[in-house]
C-alpha positions as CSV (number, residue, x, y, z in Angstrom):
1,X,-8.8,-51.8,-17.3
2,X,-9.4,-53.2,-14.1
3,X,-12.7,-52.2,-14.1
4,X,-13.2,-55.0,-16.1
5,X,-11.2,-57.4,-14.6
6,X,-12.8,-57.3,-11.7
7,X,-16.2,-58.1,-13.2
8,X,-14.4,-61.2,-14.7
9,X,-12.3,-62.6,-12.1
10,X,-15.0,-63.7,-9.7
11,X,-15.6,-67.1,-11.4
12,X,-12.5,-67.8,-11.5
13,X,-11.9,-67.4,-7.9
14,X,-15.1,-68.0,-6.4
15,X,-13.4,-71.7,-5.6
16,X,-11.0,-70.4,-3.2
17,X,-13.2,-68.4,-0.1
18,X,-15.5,-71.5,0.9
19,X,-17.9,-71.0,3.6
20,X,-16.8,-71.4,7.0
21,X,-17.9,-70.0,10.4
22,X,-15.7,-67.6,12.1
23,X,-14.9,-69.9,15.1
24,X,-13.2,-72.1,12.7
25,X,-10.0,-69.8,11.4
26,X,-7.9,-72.4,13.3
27,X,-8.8,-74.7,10.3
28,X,-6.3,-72.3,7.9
29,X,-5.0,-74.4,5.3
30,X,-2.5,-73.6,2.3
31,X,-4.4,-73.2,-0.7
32,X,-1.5,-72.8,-3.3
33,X,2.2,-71.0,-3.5
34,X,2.7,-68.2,-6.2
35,X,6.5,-68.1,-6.6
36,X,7.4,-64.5,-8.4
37,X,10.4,-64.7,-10.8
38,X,12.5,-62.1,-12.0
39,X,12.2,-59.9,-15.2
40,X,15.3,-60.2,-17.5
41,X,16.7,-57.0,-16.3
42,X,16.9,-58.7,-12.3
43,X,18.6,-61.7,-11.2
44,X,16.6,-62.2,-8.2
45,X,13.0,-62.3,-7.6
46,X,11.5,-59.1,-5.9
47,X,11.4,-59.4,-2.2
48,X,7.6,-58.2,-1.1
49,X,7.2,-55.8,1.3
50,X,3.4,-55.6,1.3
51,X,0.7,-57.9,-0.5
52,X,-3.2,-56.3,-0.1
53,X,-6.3,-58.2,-1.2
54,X,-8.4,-55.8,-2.5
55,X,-12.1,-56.0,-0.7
56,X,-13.6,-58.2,-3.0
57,X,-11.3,-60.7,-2.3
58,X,-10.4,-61.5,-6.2
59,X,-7.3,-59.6,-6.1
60,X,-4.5,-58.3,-4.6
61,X,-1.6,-55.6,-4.9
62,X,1.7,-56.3,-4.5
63,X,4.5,-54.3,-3.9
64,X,8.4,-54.8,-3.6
65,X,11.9,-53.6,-3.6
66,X,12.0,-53.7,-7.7
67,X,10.0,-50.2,-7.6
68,X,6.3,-52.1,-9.1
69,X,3.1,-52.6,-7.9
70,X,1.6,-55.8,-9.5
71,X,-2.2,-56.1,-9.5
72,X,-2.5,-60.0,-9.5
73,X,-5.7,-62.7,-9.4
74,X,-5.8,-64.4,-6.3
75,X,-6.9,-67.7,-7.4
76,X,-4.6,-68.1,-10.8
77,X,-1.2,-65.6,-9.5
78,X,-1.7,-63.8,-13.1
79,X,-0.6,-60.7,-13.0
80,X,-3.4,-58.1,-14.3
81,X,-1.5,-54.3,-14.9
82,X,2.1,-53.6,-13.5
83,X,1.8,-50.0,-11.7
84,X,5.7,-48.6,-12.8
85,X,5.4,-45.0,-11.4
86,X,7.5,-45.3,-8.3
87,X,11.6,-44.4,-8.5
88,X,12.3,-47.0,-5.7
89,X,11.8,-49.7,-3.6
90,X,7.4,-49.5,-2.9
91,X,7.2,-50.2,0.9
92,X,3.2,-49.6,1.3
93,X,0.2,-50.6,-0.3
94,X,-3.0,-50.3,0.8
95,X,-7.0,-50.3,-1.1
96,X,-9.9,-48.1,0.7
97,X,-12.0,-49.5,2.3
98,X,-14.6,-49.1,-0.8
99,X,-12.5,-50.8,-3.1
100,X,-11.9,-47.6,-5.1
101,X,-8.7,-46.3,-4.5
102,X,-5.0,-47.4,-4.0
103,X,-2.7,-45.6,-2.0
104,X,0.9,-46.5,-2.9
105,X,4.4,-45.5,-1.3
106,X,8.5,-46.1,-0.3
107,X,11.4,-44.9,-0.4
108,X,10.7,-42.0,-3.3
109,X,8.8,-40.7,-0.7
110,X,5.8,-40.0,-3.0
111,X,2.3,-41.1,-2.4
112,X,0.8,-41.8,-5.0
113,X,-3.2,-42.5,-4.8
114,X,-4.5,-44.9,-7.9
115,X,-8.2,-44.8,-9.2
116,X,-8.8,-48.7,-9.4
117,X,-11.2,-48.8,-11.6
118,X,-9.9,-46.9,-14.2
119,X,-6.3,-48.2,-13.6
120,X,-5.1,-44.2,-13.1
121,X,-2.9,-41.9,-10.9
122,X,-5.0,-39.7,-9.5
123,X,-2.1,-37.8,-7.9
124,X,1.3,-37.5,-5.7
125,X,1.2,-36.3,-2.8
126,X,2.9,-33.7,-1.2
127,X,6.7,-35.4,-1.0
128,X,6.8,-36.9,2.6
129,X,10.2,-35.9,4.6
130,X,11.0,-39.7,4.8
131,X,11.0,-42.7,3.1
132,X,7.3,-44.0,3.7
133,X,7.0,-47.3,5.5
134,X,3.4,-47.5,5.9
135,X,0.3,-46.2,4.9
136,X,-3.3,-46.7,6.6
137,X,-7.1,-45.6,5.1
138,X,-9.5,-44.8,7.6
139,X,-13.1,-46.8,7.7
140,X,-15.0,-44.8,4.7
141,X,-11.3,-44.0,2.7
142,X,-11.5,-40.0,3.1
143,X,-8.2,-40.2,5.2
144,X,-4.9,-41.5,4.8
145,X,-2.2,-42.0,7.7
146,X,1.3,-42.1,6.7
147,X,4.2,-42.9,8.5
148,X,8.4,-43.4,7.4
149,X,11.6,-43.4,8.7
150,X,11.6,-39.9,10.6
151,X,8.8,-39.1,13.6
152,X,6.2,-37.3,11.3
153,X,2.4,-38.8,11.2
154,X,0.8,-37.1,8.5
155,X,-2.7,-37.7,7.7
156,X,-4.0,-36.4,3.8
157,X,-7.6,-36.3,2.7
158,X,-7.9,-39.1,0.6
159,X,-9.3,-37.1,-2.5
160,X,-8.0,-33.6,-2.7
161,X,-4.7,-35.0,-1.5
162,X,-4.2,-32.2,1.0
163,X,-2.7,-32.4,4.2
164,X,-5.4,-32.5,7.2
165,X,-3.3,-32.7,10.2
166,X,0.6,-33.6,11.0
167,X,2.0,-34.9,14.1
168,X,5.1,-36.0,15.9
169,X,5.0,-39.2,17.3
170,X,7.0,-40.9,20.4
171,X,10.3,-41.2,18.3
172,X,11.9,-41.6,15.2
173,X,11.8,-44.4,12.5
174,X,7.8,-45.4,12.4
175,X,7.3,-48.4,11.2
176,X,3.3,-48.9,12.0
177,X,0.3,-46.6,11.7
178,X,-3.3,-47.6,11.7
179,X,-6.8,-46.2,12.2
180,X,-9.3,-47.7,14.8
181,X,-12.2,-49.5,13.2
182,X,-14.6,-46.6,14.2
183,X,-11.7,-43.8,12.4
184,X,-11.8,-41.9,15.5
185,X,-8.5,-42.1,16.3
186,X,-5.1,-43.0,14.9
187,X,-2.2,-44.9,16.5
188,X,1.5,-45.0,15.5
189,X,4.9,-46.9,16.5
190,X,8.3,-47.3,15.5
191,X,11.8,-48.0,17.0
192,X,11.2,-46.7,20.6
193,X,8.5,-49.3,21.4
194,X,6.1,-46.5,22.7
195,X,2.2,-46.3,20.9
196,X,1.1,-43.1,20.4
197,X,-2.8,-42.3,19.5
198,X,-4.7,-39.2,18.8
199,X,-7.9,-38.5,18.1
200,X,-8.2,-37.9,14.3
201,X,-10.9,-35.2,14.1
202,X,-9.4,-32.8,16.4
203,X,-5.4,-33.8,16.2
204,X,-4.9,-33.6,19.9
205,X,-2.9,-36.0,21.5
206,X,-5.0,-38.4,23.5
207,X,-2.0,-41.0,25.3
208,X,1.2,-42.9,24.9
209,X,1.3,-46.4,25.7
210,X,4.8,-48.1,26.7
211,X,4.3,-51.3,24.8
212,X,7.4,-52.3,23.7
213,X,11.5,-51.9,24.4
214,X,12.3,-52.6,20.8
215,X,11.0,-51.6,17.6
216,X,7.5,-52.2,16.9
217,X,6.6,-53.4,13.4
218,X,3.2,-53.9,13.3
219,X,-0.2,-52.2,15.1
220,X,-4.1,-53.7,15.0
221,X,-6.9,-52.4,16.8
222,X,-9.4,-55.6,18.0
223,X,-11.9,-55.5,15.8
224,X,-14.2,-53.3,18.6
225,X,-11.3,-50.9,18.7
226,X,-11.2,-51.2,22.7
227,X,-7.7,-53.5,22.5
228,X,-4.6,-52.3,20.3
229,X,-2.0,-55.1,19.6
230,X,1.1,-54.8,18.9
231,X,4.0,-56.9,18.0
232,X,8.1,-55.9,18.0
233,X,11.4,-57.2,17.5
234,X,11.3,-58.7,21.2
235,X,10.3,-61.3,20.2
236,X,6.2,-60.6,22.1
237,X,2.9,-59.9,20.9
238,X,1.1,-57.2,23.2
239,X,-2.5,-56.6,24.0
240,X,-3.5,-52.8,26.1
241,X,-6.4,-51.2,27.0
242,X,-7.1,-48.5,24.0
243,X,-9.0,-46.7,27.3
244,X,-7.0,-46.9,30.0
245,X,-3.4,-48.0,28.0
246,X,-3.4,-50.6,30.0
247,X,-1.1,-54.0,29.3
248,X,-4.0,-57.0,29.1
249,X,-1.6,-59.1,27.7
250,X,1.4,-60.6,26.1
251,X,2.4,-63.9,24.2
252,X,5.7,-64.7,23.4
253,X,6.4,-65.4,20.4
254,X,9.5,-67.7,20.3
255,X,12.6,-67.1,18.3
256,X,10.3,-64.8,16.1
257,X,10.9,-61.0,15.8
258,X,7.1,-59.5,14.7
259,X,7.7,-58.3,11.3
260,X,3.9,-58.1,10.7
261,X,0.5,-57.9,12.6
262,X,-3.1,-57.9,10.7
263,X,-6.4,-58.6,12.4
264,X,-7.7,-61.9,9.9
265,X,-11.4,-61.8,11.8
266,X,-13.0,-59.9,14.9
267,X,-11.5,-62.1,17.6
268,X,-8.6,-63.7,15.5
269,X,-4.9,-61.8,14.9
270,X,-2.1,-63.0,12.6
271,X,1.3,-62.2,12.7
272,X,4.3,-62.8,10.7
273,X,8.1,-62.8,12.2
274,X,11.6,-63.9,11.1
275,X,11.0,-67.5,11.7
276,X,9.4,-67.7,8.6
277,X,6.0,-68.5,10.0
278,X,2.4,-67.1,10.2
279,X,1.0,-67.4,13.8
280,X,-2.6,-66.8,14.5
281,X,-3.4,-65.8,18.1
282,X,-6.7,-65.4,19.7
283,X,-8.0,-62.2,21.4
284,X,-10.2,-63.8,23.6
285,X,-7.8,-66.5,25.8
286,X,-4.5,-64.5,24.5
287,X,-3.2,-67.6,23.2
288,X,-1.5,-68.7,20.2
289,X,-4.0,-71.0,18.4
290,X,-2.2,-72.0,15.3
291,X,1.3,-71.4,13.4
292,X,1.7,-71.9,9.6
293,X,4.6,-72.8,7.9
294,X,6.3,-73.3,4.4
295,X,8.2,-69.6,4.2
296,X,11.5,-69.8,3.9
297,X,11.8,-66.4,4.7
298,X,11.1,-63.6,7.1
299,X,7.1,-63.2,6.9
300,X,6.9,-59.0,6.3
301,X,3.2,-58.8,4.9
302,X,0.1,-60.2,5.6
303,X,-3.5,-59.7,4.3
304,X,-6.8,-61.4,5.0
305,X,-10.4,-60.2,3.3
306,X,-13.3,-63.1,3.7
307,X,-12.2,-66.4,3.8
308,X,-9.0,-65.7,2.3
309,X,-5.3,-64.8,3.8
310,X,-2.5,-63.9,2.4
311,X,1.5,-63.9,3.1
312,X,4.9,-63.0,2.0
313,X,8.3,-61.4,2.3
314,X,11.5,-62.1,2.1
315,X,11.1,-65.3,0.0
316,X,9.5,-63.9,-2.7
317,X,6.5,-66.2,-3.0
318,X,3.0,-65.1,-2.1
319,X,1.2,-68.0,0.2
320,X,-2.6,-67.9,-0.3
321,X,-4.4,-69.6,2.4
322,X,-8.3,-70.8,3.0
323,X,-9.4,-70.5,6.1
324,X,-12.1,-73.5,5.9
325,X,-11.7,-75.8,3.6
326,X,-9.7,-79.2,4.1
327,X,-6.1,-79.5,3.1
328,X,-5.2,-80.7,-1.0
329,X,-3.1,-83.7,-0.9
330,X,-0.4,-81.7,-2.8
331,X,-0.8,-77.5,-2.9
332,X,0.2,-76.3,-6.1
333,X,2.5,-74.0,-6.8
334,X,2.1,-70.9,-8.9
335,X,4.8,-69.6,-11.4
336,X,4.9,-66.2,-11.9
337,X,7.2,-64.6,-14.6
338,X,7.8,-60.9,-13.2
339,X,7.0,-58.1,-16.2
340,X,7.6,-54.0,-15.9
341,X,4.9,-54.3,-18.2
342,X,0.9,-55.1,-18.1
343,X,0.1,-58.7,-19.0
């Protein structure tokens, strides 16, 4: 069960989330590589779509285009339980904020919500009209926000499962949907580049925000939920005014379409694009303050909990990196044999 696991993991990974003060995230350093194989029913490794550390930072979800969900140890790559209920490529995966729950979702168009735990579906949600791209819990987990490939925003309570509210955003083909830190309201964004937000209590629209002229991948709200960032296939990372919607900033971002935006620490954002790197960009000068590489493939996912970030995609291999400690000589790499069933 993983109820167990958990209890037993955190020696084994204590190693890997050193103590470090928040001004130093520019420090990140690759800890070690986990390379995922393929099962003997695949010639190719699963390409990752989303990796989630769970909030005690020992594990993490993953999910890809093979149809699984792999619970996995941080600090060793092993893979804990395989979750096999999906019918198709898992694009979404995301643990409450309590640790308890994990909602899971793609292109079956099922939600499925997973007692952690106890390692069981709880239940499927009502099937979505889309294929689910993303899924967001709101600050205590009683909500969920999920968004797919039509213009439906549908937010379920968390533990009946039934559907609170249901919007249309700005456009079809959402790619993005998060909660402000606070759960007062909910933004979402997809292939017309517009951010739309409402107010999650009462459903009612409360602005849209022209961010973007392309696609927008990925949405964070600044850790005080006054900033939303957002970052699209034009190549820019954008900063507006949750108040006023507002432009504050934006940061190029190279030759790098923005596949994938997390907030890593209150004043700190990371993103991931198709040049195979992680940048980290700081909210307060609205500069880029590191980049990361070693992907040899689009970066689609990123997580952070603690002192430890993670990131994948289209590589197949799950970077794990410490965001204090020095640099080892020579990273290791993880091998991972791929199973449909639990190790």
């Amino acid at each position: 069960m993983i109820k167990q696991i958990i209890g037993t993991t955190a020696v084994i990974a204590t190693w890997i989330v050193p103590s470090m003060a928040l001004a130093q995230v520019s420090a990140v350093k690759l800890s070690h590589t986990i390379q995922l194989k393929p099962d003997a029913e695949r010639l190719h490794p699963p390409v990752v779509s989303q990796v989630e550390i769970h909030p005690t930072g020992k594990l993490m979800a993953v999910a890809g285009d093979d149809h699984f969900v792999r619970i996995m140890e941080i600090a060793t790559g092993r893979v804990i339980v395989t979750l096999k209920e999906h019918t198709d490529w898992v694009r979404a995966a995301q643990f409450s904020p309590n640790g308890k729950l994990l909602a899971t979702a793609g292109n079956d168009r099922q939600v499925l919500l997973w007692d952690v735990h106890e390692n069981i579906q709880l239940r499927s949600g009502s099937e979505f009209p889309s294929v689910i791209t993303a899924v967001d819990f709101n600050h205590d987990g009683t909500r969920l926000a999920v968004v797919g490939f039509d213009d439906s925003v549908v937010v379920y309570d968390a533990y009946s499962g039934k559907q609170v509210h249901q919007w249309k955003a700005a456009g079809n083909d959402l790619r993005a949907v998060t909660f402000s830190p606070d759960g007062k309201q909910v933004a979402a964004a997809g292939r017309t580049g517009v951010i739309r937000i409402w107010d999650a209590n009462s459903g009612s629209k409360l602005k849209d925000i022209r961010a973007h002229h392309e696609r927008i991948h990925g949405l964070a709200f600044s850790g005080d939920g006054s900033q939303i960032v957002s970052g699209s296939e034009a190549r820019q990372l954008n900063v507006h005014s949750v108040s006023t919607g507002q432009q504050i900033a934006s940061m190029p971002t190279g030759d790098a379409k923005v596949f994938s935006v997390s907030l890593i620490q209150p004043g700190t954002i990371a993103t991931g694009g198709s040049d195979n790197e992680v940048r980290l960009w700081s909210l307060d000068t609205y500069e880029e303050i590191d980049h990361l590489a070693g992907h040899d493939g689009t970066v689609a996912t990123l997580s952070a909990q603690g002192q430890t970030m993670v990131s994948s995609g289209f590589d197949t291999t799950i970077r794990v990196w410490d965001l204090g400690s020095s640099r080892q000589k020579s990273p290791p790499v993880l091998t991972v044999p791929v199973s449909r069933f639990s190790n």
